[in-house]
Each structure stands twice: as C-alpha cells, then as structure tokens.
LUMVO-258678 format. One record per residue: residue number from 1; x, y, z of N, C-alpha, C in turn. Coordinates in steps of 0.05 Angstrom, whole numbers, always signed. Layout:
# residues N
VEXPA_n_n_xx_n_yy_n_zz_ca_xx_ca_yy_ca_zz_c_xx_c_yy_c_zz
VEXPA_NUM_X_Y_Z_X_Y_Z_X_Y_Z
...
//
This chain:
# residues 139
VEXPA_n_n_xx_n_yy_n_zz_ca_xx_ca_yy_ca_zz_c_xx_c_yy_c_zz
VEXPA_1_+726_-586_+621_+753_-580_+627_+762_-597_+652
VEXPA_2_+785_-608_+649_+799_-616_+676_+803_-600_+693
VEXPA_3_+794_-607_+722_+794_-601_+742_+818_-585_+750
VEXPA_4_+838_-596_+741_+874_-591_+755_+877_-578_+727
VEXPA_5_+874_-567_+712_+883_-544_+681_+864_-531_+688
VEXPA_6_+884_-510_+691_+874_-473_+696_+855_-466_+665
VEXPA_7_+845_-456_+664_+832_-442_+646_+857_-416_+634
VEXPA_8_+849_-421_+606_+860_-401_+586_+851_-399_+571
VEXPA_9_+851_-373_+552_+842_-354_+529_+869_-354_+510
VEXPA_10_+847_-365_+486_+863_-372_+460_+856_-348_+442
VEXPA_11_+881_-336_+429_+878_-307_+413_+876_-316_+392
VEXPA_12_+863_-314_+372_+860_-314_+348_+891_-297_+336
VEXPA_13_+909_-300_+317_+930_-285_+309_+917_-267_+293
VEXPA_14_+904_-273_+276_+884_-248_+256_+878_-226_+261
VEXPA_15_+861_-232_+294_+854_-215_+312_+884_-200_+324
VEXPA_16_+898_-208_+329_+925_-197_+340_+937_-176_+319
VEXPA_17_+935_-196_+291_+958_-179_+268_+937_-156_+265
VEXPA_18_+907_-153_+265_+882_-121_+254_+900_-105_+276
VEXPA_19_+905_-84_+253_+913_-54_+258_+883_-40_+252
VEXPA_20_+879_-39_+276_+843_-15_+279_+853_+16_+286
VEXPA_21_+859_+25_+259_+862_+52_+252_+841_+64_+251
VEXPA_22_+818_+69_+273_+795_+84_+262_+782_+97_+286
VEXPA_23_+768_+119_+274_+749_+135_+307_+728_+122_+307
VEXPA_24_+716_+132_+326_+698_+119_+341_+685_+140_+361
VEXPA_25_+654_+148_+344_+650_+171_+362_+659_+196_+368
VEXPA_26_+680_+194_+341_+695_+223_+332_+720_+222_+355
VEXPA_27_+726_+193_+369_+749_+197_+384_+772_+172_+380
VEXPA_28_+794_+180_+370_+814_+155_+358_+813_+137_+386
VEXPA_29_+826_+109_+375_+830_+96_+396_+858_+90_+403
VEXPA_30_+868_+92_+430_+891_+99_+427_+906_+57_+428
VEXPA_31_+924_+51_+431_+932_+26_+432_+919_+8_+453
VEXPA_32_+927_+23_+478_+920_+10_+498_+890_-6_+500
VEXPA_33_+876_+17_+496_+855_+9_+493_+844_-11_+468
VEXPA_34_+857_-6_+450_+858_-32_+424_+866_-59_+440
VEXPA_35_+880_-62_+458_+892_-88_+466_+873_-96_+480
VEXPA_36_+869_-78_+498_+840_-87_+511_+818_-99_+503
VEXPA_37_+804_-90_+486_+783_-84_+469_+788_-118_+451
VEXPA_38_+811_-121_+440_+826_-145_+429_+823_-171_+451
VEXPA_39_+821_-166_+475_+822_-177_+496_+797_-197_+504
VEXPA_40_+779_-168_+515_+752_-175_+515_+733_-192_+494
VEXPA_41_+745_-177_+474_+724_-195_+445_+736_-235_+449
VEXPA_42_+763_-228_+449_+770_-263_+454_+769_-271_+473
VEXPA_43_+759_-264_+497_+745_-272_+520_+717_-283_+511
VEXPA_44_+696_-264_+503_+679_-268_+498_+674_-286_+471
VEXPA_45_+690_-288_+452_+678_-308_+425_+686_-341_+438
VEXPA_46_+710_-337_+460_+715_-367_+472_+691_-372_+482
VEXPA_47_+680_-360_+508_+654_-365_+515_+633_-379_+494
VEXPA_48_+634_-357_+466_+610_-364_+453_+612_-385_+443
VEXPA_49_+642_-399_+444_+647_-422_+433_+637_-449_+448
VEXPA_50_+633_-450_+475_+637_-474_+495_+606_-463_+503
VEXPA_51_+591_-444_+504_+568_-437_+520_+550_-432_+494
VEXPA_52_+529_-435_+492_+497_-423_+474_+500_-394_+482
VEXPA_53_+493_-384_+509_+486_-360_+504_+512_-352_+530
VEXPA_54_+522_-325_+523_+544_-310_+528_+532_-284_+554
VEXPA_55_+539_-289_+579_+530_-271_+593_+548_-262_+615
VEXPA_56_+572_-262_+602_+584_-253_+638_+584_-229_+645
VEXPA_57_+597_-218_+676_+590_-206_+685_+615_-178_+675
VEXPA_58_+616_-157_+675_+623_-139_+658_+654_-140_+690
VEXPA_59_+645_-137_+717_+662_-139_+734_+683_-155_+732
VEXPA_60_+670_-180_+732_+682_-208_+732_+702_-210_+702
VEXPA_61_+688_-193_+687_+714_-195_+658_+737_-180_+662
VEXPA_62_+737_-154_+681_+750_-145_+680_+775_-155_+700
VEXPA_63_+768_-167_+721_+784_-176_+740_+792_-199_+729
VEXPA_64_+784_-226_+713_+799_-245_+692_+814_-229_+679
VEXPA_65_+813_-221_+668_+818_-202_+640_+852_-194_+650
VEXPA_66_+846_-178_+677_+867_-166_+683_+867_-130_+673
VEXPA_67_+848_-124_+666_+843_-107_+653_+834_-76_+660
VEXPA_68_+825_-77_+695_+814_-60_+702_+784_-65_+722
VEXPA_69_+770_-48_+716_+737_-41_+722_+724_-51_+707
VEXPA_70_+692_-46_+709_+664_-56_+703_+670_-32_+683
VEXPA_71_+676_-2_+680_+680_+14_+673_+697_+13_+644
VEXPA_72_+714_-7_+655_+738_-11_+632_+733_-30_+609
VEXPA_73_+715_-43_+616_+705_-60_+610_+682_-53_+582
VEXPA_74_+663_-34_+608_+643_-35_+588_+644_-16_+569
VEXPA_75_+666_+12_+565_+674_+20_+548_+688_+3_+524
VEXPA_76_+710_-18_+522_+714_-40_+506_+695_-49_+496
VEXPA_77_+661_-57_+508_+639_-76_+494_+631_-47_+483
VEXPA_78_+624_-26_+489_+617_-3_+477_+632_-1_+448
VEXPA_79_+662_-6_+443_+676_+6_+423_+669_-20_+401
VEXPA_80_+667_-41_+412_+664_-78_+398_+632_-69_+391
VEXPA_81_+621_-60_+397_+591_-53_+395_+587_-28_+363
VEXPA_82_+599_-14_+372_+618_+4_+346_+622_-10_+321
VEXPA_83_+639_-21_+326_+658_-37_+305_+650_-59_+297
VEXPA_84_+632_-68_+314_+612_-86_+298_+621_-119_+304
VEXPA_85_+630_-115_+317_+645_-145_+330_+624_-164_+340
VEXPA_86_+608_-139_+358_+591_-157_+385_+568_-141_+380
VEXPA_87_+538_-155_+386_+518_-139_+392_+510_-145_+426
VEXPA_88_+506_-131_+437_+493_-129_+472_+461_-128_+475
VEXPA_89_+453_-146_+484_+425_-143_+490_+414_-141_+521
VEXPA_90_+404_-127_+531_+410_-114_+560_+392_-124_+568
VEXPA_91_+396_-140_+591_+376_-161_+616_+380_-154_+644
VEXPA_92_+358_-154_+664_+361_-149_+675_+379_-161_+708
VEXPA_93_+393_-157_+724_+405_-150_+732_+435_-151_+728
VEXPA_94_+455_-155_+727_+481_-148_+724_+492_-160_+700
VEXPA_95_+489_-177_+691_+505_-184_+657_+480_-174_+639
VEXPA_96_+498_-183_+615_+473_-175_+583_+480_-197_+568
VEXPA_97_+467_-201_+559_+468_-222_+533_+487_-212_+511
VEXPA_98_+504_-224_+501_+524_-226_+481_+523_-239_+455
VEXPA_99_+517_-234_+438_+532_-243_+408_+550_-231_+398
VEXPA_100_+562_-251_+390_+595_-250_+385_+600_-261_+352
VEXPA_101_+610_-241_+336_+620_-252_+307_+647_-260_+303
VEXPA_102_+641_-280_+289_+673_-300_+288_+692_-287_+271
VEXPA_103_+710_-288_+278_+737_-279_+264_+739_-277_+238
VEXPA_104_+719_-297_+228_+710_-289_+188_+694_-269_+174
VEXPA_105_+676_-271_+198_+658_-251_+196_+667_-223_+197
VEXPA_106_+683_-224_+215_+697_-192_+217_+714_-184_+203
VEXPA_107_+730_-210_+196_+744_-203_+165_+743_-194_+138
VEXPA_108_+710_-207_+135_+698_-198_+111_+685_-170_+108
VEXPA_109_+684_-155_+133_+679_-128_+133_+702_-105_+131
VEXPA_110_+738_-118_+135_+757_-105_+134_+761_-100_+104
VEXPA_111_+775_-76_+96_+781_-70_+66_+811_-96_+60
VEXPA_112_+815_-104_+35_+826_-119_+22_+861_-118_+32
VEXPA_113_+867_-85_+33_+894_-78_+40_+897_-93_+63
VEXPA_114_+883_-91_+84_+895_-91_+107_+886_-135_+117
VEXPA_115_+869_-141_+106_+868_-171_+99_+896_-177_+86
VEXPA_116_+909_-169_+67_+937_-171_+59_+959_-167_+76
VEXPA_117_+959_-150_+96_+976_-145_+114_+971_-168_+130
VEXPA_118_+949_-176_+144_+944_-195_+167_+949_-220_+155
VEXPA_119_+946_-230_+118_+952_-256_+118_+981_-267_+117
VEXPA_120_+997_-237_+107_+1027_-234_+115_+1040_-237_+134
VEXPA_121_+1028_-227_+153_+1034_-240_+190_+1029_-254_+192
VEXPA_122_+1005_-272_+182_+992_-298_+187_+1019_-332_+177
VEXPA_123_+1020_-316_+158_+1044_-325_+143_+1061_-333_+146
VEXPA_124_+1076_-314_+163_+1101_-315_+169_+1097_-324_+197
VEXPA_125_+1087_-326_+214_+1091_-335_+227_+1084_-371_+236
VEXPA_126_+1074_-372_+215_+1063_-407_+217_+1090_-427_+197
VEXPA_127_+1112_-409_+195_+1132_-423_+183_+1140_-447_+196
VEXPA_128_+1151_-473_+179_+1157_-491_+198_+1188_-482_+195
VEXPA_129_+1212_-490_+220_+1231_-493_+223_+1241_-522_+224
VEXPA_130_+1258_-525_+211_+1269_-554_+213_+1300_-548_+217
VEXPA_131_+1298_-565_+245_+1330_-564_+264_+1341_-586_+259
VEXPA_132_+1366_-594_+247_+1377_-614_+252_+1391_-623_+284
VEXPA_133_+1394_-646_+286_+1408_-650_+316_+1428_-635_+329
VEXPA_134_+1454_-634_+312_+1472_-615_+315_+1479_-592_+300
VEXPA_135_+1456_-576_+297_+1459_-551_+283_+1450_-524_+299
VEXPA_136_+1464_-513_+297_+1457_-480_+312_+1424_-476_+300
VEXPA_137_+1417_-455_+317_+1392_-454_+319_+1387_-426_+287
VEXPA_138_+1371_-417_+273_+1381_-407_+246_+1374_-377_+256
VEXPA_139_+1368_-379_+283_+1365_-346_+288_+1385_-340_+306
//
C-alpha cells in the first residue's frame, strides 16, 4: 500500500444484500448487531486476502471498526463462528488465529430463495447508466 492512501475495507454487496433472519443460541439477532457482525467478517476476509494467516487483535478491531469493545467484538466472531463464516483457533496471548470463508462459500450454504433475492440487488445495482451531455440526470 502507498504510504499517503489511508487504508480501507471493501464490502462485498452479497454480503450487504444477506438478510440473516436466524437465532443463534436460541437468541435472534437484532440489526445492529447484523451490521456489525457484517463488518467484522469484511474486516477480516480483507486481511485473509493480503496476509496467510489472520490474527488481529479483537481490541484493535473494534476501535478500526468503529464498533465498540474487545467485548463487541468478540461476541460478532462468536455469532460468525455460529454461522459458520469464520473458524477461531485460540493462541496464546491476545489475538487467535482466523479462517475466514469467502463470499462463495457462504453462499453455497444459504437456501436458493434468498440467493435470488441477493442476485436481484446484485443486479440492480450494477446497472450501467448512460448520460448524454445535455440531458437531465433519469432520476
């Protein structure tokens, strides 16, 4: 990375359009915590992208993140741990080892309906617009 370019986290839209309607430990998840949770995982699969092995610090995610606590945090890798996103392998002192499943992978575990809904957002939103010079804008 260049020196002078800030670092940023690229969202997968797939990941954005999953509606995660489900409990977890017999307790729903409410939005917030979906965004979060949405958050952390594309924190972490960027990592797994540019790094071999995935270890940051559960603190340190949360203060990038913007997200909260070590607390806030590691409830999110708890629910991704759930849901089958991420596995955690626990080392000793302050991070854990991470594997992280790619956005296909977790697709292919969603039911068919809701793959239809996400390729529909996917969809529509990768429309091209074509502006002529002097034409109002079509929205």
């Amino acid at each position: 990375m260049n020196e002078k370019e800030p670092p940023f986290l690229a969202i997968d839209y797939r990941i954005l359009a999953l509606d995660i309607k489900t409990d977890v430990n017999e307790k729903t998840i409410d939005s917030s915590t979906i965004l979060k949770l949405k958050l952390v995982y594309s924190y972490l699969l960027g990592l797994s992208k540019t790094c071999e092995k995935v270890y940051p610090e559960q603190a340190k995610m949360g203060k990038t993140l913007g997200i909260g606590s070590r607390q806030v945090v590691g409830r999110c890798i708890s629910l991704l741990e759930s849901l089958g996103w991420i596995s955690k392998t626990s080392r000793t002192g302050t991070s854990n080892l991470y594997t992280v499943k790619t956005v296909e992978q977790i697709l292919e575990g969603i039911p068919r309906e809701v793959k239809e809904e996400e390729k529909e957002f996917h969809d529509f939103n990768t429309g091209i617009v074509l502006i002529e010079d002097n034409d109002d804008l079509p929205w």
